[in-house]
C-alpha positions in Angstrom: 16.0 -27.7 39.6 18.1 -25.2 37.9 18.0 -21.7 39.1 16.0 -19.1 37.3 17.6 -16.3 35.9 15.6 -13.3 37.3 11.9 -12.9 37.3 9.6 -14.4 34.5 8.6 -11.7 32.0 4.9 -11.2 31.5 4.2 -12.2 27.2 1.2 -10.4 26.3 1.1 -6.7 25.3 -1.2 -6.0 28.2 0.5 -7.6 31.1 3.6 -5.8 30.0 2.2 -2.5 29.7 0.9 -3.3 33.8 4.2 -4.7 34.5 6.0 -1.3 33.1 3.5 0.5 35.2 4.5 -1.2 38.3 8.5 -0.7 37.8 7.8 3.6 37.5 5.3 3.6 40.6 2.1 4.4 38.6 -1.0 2.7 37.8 -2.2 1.6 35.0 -5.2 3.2 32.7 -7.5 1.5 32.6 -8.4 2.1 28.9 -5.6 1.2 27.9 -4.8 -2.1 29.2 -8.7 -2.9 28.0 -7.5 -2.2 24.3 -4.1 -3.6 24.5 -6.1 -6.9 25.0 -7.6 -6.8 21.1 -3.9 -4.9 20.1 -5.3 -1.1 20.3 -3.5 1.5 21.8 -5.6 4.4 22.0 -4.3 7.0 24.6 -6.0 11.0 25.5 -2.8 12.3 25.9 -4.2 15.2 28.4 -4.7 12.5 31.1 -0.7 11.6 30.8 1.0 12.9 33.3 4.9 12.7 32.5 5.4 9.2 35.0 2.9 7.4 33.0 4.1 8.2 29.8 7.1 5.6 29.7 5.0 2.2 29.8 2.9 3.9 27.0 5.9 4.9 25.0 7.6 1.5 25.5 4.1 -0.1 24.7 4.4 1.3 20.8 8.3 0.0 20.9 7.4 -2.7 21.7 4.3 -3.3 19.6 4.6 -5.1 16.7 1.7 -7.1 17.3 -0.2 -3.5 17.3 -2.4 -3.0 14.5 -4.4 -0.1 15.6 -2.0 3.1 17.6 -4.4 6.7 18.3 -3.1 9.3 20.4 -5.4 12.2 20.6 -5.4 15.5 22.5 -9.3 16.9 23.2 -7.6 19.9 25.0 -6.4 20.9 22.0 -9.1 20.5 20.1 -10.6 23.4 22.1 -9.9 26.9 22.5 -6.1 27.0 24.2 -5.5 27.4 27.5 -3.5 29.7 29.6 -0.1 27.3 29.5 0.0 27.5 33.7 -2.5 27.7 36.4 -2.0 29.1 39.8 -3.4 27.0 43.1 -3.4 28.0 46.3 0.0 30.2 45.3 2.1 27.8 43.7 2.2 27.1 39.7 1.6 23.9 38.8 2.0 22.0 35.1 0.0 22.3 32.6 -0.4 18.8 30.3 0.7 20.8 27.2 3.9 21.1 28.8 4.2 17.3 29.5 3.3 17.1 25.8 5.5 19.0 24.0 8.3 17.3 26.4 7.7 13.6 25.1 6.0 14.3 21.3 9.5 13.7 19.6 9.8 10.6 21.8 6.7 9.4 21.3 7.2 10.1 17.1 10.7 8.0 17.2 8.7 5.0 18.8 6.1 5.2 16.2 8.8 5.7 13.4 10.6 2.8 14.1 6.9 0.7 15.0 5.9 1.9 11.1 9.0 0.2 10.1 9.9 -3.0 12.0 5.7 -3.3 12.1 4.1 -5.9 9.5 0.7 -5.8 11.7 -0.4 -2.0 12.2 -3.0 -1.0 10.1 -4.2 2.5 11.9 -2.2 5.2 13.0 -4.0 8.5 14.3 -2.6 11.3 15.9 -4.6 14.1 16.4 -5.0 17.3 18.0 -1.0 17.5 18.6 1.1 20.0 18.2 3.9 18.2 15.8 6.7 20.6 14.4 8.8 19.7 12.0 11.2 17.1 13.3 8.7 15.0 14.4 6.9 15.2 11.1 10.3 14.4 9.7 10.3 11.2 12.3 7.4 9.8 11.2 7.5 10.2 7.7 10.7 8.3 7.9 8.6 5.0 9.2 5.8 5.8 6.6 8.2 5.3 4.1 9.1 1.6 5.2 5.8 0.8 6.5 4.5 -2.4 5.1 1.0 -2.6 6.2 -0.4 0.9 7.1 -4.4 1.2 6.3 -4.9 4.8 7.2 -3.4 7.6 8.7 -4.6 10.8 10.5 -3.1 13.6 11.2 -6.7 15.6 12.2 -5.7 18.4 14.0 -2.5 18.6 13.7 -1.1 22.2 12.3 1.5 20.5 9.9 0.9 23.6 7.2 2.1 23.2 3.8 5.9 22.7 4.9 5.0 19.3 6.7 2.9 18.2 4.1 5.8 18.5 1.8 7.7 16.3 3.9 5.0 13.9 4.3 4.2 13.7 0.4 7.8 12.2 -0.2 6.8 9.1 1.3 3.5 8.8 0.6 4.4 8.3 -3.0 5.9 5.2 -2.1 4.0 3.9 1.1 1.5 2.1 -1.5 -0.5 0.3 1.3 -1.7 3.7 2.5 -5.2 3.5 1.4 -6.9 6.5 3.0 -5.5 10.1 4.5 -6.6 12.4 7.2 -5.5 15.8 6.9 -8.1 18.0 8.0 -7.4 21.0 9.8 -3.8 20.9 9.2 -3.6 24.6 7.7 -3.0 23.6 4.3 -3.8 25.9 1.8 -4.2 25.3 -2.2 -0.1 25.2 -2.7 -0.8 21.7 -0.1 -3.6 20.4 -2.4 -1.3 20.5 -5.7 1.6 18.5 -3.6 -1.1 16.1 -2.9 -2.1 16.1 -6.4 1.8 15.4 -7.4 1.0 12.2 -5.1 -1.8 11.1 -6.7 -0.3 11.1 -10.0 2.7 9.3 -9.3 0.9 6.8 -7.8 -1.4 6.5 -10.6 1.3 6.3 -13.2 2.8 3.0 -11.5 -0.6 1.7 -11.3 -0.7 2.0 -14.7 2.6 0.5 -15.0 1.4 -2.4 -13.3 -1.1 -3.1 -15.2 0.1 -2.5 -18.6 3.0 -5.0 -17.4 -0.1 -7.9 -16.6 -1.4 -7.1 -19.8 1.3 -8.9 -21.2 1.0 -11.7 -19.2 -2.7 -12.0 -20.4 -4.0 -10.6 -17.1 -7.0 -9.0 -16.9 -5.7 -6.2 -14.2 -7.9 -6.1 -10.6 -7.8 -2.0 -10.1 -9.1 -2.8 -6.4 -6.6 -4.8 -5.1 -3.8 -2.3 -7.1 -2.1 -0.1 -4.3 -2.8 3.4 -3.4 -4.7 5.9 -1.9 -8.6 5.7 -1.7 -10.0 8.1 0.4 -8.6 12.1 0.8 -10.4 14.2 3.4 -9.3 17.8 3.9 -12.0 19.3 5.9 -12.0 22.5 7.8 -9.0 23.5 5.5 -10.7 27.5 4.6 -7.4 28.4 2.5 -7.8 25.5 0.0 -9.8 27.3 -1.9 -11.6 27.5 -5.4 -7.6 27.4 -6.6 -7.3 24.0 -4.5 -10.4 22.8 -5.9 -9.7 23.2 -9.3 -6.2 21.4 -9.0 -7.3 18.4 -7.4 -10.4 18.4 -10.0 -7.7 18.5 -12.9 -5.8 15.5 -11.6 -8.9 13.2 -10.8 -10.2 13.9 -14.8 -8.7 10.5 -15.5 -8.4 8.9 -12.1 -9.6 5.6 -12.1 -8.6 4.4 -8.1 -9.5 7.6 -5.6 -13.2 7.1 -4.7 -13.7 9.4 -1.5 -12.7 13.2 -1.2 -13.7 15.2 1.5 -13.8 19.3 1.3 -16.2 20.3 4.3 -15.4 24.0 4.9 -13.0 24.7 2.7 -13.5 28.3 1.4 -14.6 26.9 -2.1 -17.2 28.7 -4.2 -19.4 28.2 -6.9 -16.5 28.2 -9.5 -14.3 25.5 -7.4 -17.5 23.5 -7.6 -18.0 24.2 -10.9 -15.0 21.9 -11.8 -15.5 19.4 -9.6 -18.9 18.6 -10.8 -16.8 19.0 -14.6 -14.5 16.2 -13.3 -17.4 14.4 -12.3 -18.6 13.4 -15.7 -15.2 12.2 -16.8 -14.6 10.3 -13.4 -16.8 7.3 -13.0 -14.9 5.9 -9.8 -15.2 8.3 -7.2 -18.4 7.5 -5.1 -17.9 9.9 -2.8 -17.6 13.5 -2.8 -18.1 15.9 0.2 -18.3 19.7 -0.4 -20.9 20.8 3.0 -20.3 23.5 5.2 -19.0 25.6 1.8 -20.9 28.4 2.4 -19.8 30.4 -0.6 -21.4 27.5 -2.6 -25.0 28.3 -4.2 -27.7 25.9 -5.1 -26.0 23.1 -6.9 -28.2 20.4 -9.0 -26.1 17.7 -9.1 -27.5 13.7 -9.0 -23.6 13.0 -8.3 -22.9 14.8 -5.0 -23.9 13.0 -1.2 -21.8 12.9 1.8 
């Protein structure tokens, strides 16, 4: 019998996750080796203390059978925290600094998942504190992501500047279908960068279809790429200004059919020309304008969440 090399490697995405665990002395949690069985990963990142964060992070290096990857912080989702604690006389860590330590490694594993990944359809981080580098890491892999569904940045205070960083490659990460950035801190200046998006992408839509036209196609505009679904809620500085630019660029839009403005700060003029662009846009099904409290009555057959 000829000798064996070294221990047998586990195969599945679960058993190595456990096996990782075992090599840095820490057990496994439990929710996550239940959703690495149907390829989730979906981690709370407060209950990561810094030895369990290397299976995780290895987990998303090495998961290109992923298809669904959610980290998620419901500590800062709530009002923040003193950043340390004293017990018994000694100061202890908080889990905001064991975040902030391994966010720009845990944004290089998912860049380079986004682009070696031909399987991962969801990516959500939310609630996390991202600066600029690692908005910069990950809009690197959204640009050579293949098969990306959705993304979700909820949460996350990316402001305007990120936003503009992110924008570059959505324009050309056409599988992206439907966006998450609600309170991110983007203000009206963030809408019309999204509304630069929108138009590209509609412009080689039309492109594509004009080209099947001479083929004697009959162009499908639901299988064409783009995004679908926008939701900016809980973004106040949008604005009426916000409003009316993304109302201007949907006149003609004939792929978008879900946008989502809960709370932000738009009165009855901003709704004014939404319901306008309304009547010249047949495809949006969806359009979400609650929690607007500068908004009067509004008899429209059109609007429903």
């Amino acid at each position: 019998m000829a000798a064996q090399d070294g221990p047998r490697q586990p195969r599945n995405l679960r058993a190595q996750y456990e096996h990782l665990c075992v090599r840095e002395g820490t057990a496994p949690i439990q929710e996550v080796s239940d959703g690495l069985e149907s390829l989730q990963l979906h981690v709370n990142v407060d209950r990561l203390r810094r030895p369990r964060w290397p299976p995780v992070i290895k987990c998303v290096q090495m998961g290109k059978t992923l298809t669904d990857i959610s980290f998620k912080s419901t500590r800062c989702a709530e009002p923040r925290l003193s950043e340390v604690r004293t017990v018994r006389r000694r100061t202890v860590e908080q889990p905001e600094e064991n975040l902030r330590h391994m966010l720009p490694v845990l944004c290089k594993a998912i860049a380079e998942c986004l682009d070696s990944s031909q399987a991962l359809i969801s990516l959500r981080l939310e609630f996390l504190q991202l600066n600029l580098g690692e908005i910069g890491a990950l809009a690197g892999g959204l640009a050579h992501s293949s098969s990306l569904h959705t993304l979700s940045l909820a949460g996350c205070p990316i402001t305007n500047r990120g936003l503009e960083v992110l924008c570059r490659s959505l324009r050309i990460a056409t599988t992206v279908q439907c966006v998450d950035f609600s309170s991110c801190g983007i203000t009206s200046h963030g809408v019309e960068l999204l509304t630069k998006v929108i138009q590209n992408q509609a412009m080689n839509r039309h492109a594509q279809a004009w080209a099947g036209s001479l083929r004697y196609r009959c162009p499908d505009l639901d299988v064409m790429p783009g995004l679908r679904r926008l939701s900016l809620n809980r973004n106040p500085l949008i604005g009426d200004r916000g409003a009316i630019a993304i109302a201007d660029a949907l006149q003609d839009e004939l792929w978008l059919k879900a946008l989502d403005l809960q709370a932000c700060g738009i009165s009855n003029f901003g709704a004014d020309s939404l319901i306008t662009m309304l009547k010249s846009n047949s495809s949006i099904v969806v359009l979400d304008i609650r929690g607007n409290h500068l908004i009067g009555e509004i008899k429209c057959p059109h609007l429903f969440p």
